[in-house]
N, C-alpha and C positions, 0 to 999 in steps of 0.2 A: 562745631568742629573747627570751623575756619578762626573762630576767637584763640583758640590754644597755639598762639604762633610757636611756644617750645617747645609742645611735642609736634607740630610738622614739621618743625628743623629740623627738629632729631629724626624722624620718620626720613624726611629726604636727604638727609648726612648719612642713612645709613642703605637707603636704596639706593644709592649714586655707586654705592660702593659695588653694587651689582650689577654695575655697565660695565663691568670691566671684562677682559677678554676671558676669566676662568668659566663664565656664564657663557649659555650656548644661545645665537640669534632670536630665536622666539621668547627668552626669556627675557633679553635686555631690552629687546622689543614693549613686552607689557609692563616692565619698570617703567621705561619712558614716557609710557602711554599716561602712567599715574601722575608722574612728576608732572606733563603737563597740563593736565588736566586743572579747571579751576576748581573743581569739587574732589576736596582732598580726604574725603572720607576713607572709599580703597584702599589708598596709601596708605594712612594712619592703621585703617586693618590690617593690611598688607606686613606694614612693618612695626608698629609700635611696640611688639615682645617677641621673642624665639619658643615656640612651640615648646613645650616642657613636657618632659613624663608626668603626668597625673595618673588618676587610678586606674585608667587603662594605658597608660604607655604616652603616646605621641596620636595625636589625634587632631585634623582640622580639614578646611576649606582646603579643596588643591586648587595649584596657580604657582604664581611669582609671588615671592615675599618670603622673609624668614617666618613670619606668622601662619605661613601656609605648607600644604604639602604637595612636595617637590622633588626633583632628584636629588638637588643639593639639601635642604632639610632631610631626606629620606641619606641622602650620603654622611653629611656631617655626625649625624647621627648614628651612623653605624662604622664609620671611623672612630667615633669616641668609643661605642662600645669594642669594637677589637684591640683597641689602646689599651681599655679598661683590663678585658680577657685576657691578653699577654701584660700584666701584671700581676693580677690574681692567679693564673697557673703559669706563672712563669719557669716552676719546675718542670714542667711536664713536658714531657718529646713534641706531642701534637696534642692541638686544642680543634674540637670538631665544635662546628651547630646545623641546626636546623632551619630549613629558608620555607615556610610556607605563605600562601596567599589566598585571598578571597576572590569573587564577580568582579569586581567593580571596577567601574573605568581605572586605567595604570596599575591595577596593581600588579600584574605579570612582570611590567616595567619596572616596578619599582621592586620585586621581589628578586628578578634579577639583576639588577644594580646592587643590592645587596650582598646576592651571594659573589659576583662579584669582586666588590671592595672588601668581602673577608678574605676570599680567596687572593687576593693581591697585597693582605696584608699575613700570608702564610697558616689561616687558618682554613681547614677541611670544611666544605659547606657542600650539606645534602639539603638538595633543592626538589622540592613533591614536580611532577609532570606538567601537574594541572591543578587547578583550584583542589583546593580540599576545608574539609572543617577543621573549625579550630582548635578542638581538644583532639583531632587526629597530631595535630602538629605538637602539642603538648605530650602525647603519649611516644611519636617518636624520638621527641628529645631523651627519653627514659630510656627508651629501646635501643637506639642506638650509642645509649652511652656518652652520648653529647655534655658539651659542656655551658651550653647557652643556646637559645632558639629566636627566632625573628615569624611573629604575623604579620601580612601585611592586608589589615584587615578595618574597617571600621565600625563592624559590626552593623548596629541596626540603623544606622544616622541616614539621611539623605542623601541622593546621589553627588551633594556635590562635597560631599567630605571622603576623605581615605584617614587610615592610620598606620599607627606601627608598636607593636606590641610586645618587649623585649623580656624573654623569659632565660629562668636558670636553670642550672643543671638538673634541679627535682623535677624539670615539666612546669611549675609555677613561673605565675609572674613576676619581675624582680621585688623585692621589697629590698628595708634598709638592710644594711649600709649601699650595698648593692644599688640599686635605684640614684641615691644623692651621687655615690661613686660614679655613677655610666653620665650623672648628668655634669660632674663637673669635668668630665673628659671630655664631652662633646666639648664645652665651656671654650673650652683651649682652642678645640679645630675651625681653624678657618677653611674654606672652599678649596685653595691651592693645595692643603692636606689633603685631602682626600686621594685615596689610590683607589681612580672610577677604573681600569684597565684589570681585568680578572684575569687570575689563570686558571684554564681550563682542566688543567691535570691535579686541580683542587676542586673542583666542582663534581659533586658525583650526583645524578637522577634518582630518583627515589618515586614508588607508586604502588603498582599493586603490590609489592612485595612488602610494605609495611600494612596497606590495607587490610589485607587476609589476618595478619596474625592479629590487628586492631579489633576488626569485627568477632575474630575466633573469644580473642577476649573478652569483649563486652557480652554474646552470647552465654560466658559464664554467669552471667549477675540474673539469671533468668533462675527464678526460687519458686514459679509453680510452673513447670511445662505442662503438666497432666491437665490444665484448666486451658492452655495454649491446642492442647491436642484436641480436645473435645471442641472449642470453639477456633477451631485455625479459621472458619471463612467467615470470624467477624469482620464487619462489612467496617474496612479503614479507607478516611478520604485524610494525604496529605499532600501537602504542598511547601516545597522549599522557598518559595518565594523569591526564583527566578538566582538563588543562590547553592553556596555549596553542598547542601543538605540531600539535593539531590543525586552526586556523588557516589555516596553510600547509606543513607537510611532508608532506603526501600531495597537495599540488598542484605544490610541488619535485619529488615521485617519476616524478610521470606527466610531467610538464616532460624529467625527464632522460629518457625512456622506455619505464618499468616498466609496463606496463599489469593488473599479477597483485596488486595492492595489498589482503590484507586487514586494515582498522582493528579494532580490539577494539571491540565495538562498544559495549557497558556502559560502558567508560571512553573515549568518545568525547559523551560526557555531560559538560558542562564544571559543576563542583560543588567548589566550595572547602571543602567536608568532605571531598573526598575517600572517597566512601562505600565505595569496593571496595576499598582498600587500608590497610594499617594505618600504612602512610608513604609517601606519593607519591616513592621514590626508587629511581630505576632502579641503585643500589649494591647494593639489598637483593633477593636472591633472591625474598622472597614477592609483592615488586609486579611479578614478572612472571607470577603464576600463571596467570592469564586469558589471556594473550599463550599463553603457551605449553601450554595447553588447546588454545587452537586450529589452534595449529604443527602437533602431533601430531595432530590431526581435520585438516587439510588438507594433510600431511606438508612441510611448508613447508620452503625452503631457510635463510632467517633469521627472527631475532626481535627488534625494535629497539623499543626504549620511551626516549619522552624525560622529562625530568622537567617539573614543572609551568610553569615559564617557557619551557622548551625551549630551553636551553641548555647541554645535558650526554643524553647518549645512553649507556645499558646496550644490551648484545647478547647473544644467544645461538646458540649452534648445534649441530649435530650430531656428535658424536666418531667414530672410527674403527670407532666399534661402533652407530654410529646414533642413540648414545643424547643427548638433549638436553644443554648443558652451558654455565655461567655462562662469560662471556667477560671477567674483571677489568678493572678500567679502567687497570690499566698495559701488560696486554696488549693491551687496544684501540687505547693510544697508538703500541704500539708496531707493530703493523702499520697505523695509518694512515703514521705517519710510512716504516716500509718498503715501504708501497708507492708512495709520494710520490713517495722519492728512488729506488727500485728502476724506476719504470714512467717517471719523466721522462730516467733517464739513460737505457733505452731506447728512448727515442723522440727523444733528441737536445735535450732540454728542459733537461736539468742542469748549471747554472753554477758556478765555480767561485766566485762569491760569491754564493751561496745562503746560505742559514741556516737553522737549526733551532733551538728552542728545548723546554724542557724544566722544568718546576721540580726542587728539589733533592731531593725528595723521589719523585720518580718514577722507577722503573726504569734503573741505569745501562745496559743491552744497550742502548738506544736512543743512546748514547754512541759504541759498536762499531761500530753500523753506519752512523752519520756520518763515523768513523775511516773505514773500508773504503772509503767512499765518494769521500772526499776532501773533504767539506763539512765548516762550520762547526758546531758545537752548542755553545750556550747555558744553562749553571743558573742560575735563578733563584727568586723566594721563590714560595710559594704563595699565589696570586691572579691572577686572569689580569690584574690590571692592572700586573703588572710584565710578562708575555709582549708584553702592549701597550708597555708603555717600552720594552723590546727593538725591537721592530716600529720606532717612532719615530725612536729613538737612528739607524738604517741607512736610514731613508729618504731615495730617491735615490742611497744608495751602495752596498748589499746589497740582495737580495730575499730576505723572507721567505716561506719556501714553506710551513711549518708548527709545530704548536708543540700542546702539552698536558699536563695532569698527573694523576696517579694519581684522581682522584675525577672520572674520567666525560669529562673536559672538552677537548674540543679545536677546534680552530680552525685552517681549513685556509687562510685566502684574509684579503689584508690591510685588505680595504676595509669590514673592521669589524673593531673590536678588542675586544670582549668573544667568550668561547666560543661556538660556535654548535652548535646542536642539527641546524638545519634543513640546515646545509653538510653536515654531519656523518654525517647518516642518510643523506643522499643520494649522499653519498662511499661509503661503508662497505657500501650496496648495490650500487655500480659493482666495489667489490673483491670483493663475494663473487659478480659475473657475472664478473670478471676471473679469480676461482678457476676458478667453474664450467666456464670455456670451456678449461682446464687440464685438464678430470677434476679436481678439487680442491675440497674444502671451505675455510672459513674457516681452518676446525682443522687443516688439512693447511698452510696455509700458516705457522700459527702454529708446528708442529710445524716446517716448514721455517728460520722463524727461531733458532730453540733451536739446532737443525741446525748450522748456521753462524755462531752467533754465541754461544753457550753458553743453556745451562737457566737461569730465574732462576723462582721464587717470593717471591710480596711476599704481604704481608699485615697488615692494618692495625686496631690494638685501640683503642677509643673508650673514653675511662673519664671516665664522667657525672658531673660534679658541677654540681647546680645551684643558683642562688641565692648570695648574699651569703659565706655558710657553705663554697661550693662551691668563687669564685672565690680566697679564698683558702687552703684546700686544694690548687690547683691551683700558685696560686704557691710555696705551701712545696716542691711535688713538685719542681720546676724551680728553688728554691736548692737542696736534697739534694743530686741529679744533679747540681749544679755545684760541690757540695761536695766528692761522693764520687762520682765517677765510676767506673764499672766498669771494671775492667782484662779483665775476660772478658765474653763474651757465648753463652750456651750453650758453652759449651767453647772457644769461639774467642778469641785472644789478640785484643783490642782494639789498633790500631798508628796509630791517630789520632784524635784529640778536635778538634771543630768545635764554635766557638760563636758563634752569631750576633752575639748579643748585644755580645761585645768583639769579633767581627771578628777573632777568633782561631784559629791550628787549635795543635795540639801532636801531636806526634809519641811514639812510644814511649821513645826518648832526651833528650824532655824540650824540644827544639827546638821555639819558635816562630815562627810568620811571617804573616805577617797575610792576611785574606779579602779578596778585592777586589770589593765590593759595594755597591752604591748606597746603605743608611744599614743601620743594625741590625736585629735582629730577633730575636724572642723563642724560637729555635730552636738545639735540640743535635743533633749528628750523633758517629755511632763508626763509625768503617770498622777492621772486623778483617784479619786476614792472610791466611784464605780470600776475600776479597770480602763477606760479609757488611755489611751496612751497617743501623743505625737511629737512627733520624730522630726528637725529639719535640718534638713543639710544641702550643699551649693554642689551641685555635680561635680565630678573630676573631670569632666569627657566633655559634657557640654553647656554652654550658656543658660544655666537656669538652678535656679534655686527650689527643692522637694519638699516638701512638706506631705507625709505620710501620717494618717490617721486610721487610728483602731477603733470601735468600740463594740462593746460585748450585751449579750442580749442570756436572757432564763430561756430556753426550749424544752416544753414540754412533749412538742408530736411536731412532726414533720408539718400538721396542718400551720403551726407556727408560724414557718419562717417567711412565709409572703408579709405577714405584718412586722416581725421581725425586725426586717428586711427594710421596709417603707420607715420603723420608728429609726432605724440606724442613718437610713438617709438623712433624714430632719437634723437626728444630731449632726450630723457632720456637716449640715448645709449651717446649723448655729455654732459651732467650731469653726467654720471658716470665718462666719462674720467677728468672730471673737477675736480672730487672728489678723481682721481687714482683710481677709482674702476674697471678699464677693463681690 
């Protein structure tokens, strides 16, 4: 680092400029602390880029720095977006949004510094009480007719990161033009723009009065109550994970009529450290240990944690042998979505212009049994604000009946279009009363899909690289792979290359033909001649580069899938060495 003397110039040419009086004492204070510092690392993170919308929005480290989040980064950013807004509705008498927030350290703070700077830039800003989840915030943008909305959230990352989440009029996340547009507004604003001083006769409170009619709604998405009645006091253990989820989805649960609810109770402590966990995210095995302490002490039917916004839902359950067991998030997606279209075509629910959606990187079995079905399914990129474009694109002509992708996230009902946590637990408890009243566990239904629709194991390697150093390590990884693409993959002959990027796929004989997709993206795919499939692509949110892999197995009997099971590992452990990933 200290070799790069032109990017710490540029670093300290550009933090100098934040000693000035627009900055408030503790922050010019920890510039200066950087500047003089002999180890210019900090700095260099500090300041070497300005936070950019990626596919979640504005996401990073909070502190000093344009690299980080801050009032000023949390300000400039949302003076560019009210620029943007009184442009785009420049017709219009008044322009309203929505201000919500998450747990975690500053975001209150930084949630109202937003509303605000919209508020002193003449736009209406309905600001939630208190914490709430994130597709609450998505749905009042809808509800209240809004013309743009603000999370101020970072979802599942560690405590030392916040974000900022910038959605439109649909409840969705921005996409283009939108997106490019909010970021070359901010572009222009410097510190002295910003109008931090709000006015309060723009500012209106918002809480239980969107609640009620939220929850009233998502209780509509409930398609077997008769199996909720008969098992109301199936034994549920959740835990919000010290985030917003606790809120309201233990008031959703008793709404749909579970009355056996036990919360974790330690992480029903809302605490943006996070103290009982070592990552607030229901992907990872060890943030469910306390949940499932008390499964086993009260032998409980399920185990559901949402993550800190409560917008993505982990599960657990019991196998064949009693014994507890992680329920992956592509297998979650893919018995929500089977039993969507499995329970509405028996009950005479299922249209033939339904739809389903899927990112591309989640589970193809969930393909098969839309095939089977006779309904439409959907790939798209990872982010739910393309399953939102999908949703859009059919409105009025299709019904969306559901949609989600391999990292936790699904979204069962269209009158919000970001994932939702709160739909989600509340679904997923109706399906394991919908088991129960079977004789059946989750695992037996899941076992039932494999059944019918073939075995798949996925599995998904994160390779960290952070910092400056990091992001571009990441991009050399992804010119390589486009350089020299693998003809094999664990022993499997590779028989198509997919690139987002050109909008390309190529075949084993060399044939091209193009991807039909809304714009590019910084994503490879390999489909072999077993089925095997992987997918990689560099986060939007955080320092690390994905690499997802499927592969597919013959099931004859549930006694199967433990060898299954073991022969999918192997492969994937010679796919990774295939790929240098071990």
């Amino acid at each position: 680092m200290a070799n790069n003397s032109e990017l710490i110039a540029q670093c300290e040419a550009k933090a100098r400029q934040w000693l000035s009086p627009s900055f408030d004492e503790e922050t010019r204070k920890a510039v200066e602390k950087m500047l003089q510092s002999d180890d210019k690392t900090d700095l260099v993170e500090s300041f070497y880029k300005d936070l950019e919308f990626g596919t979640g929005g504005l996401r990073g480290i909070m502190g000093a720095g344009s690299n980080r989040m801050n009032i000023y980064t949390v300000g400039m950013a949302t003076q560019g977006f009210a620029n943007y807004l009184k442009k785009c509705f420049a017709g219009r008498e008044s322009i309203s949004v929505v201000v919500c927030h998450d747990c975690r350290n500053n975001s209150r703070k930084f949630a109202e510094t937003v509303a605000d700077i919209f508020s002193a830039n003449g736009i209406k800003a309905y600001i939630f009480d208190d914490m709430r989840p994130t597709p609450e915030c998505s749905f009042a943008i809808r509800e209240l007719k809004c013309q743009a909305g603000v999370n101020i959230t970072a979802s599942h990352n560690p405590k030392e990161y916040n974000g900022y989440k910038a959605y439109w009029e649909d409840g969705a996340q921005v996409l283009a033009p939108h997106d490019t547009g909010i970021i070359d507004e901010v572009a222009k604003v410097r510190v002295e723009d910003v109008k931090f001083k709000g006015n309060q006769a723009l500012i209106q409170t918002i809480g239980e009065d969107i609640d009620k009619v939220y929850l009233d709604r998502i209780h509509t998405l409930s398609i077997d109550p008769e199996a909720i009645r008969h098992q109301h006091d199936l034994k549920i253990v959740y835990t919000p994970l010290h985030g917003t989820g606790m809120m309201l989805i233990p008031r959703s649960l008793k709404l749909w009529g579970f009355d056996n609810v036990h919360c974790v109770k330690e992480q029903m402590v809302r605490d943006g450290n996070f103290p009982t966990v070592v990552s607030p995210n229901p992907e990872y095995a060890e943030a469910l240990t306390l949940a499932l302490r008390d499964a086993k002490a009260l032998d409980a039917d399920i185990v559901m944690a949402s993550d800190p916004d409560a917008d993505r839902v982990g599960m657990a359950c019991k196998n064949d042998k009693g014994e507890w067991v992680l329920i992956n998030g592509n297998q979650t997606c893919l018995i929500f979505l089977y039993y969507i279209i499995t329970n509405r075509k028996n009950k005479g629910l299922l249209n033939p212009s339904d739809f389903i959606v899927k990112t591309i990187v989640t589970t193809e079995v969930i393909r098969k049994v839309a095939e089977k079905a006779g309904i439409e399914m959907r790939d798209c990129y990872t982010g739910f604000k393309w399953i939102a474009r999908e949703i859009r694109l059919s409105e009025g002509k299709q019904q969306y009946i559901g949609g989600g992708e391999e990292s936790y996230g699904f979204l069962a009902e269209d009158f919000v279009r970001d994932k939702d946590a709160v739909s989600a637990v509340s679904l997923l408890a109706e399906i394991c009363a919908w088991a129960k009243d079977q004789g059946k566990t989750l695992y037996d239904v899941l076992m039932g899909i494999y059944l019918e629709y073939g075995f798949s194991k996925e599995f998904t390697v994160n390779v960290v690289r952070p910092g400056k150093t990091g992001a571009d390590e990441i991009q050399q990884m992804m010119a390589d792979f486009r350089a020299n693409p693998p003809k094999e993959l664990g022993g499997s002959k590779v028989v198509v290359w997919k690139d987002y990027a050109k909008l390309e796929q190529t075949d084993a004989e060399g044939k091209v033909s193009k991807l039909d997709m809304p714009t590019t993206s910084n994503v490879l795919q390999w489909f072999c001649d077993d089925d095997t499939k992987v997918s990689v692509r560099p986060s939007g949110t955080e320092p690390k580069i994905k690499f997802y892999i499927e592969v597919k197995g013959d099931m004859k009997s549930a006694a199967d899938y433990e060898r299954l099971n073991d022969e999918a590992a192997k492969k994937i452990e010679a796919i990774k060495k295939s790929l240098h990933l071990d």
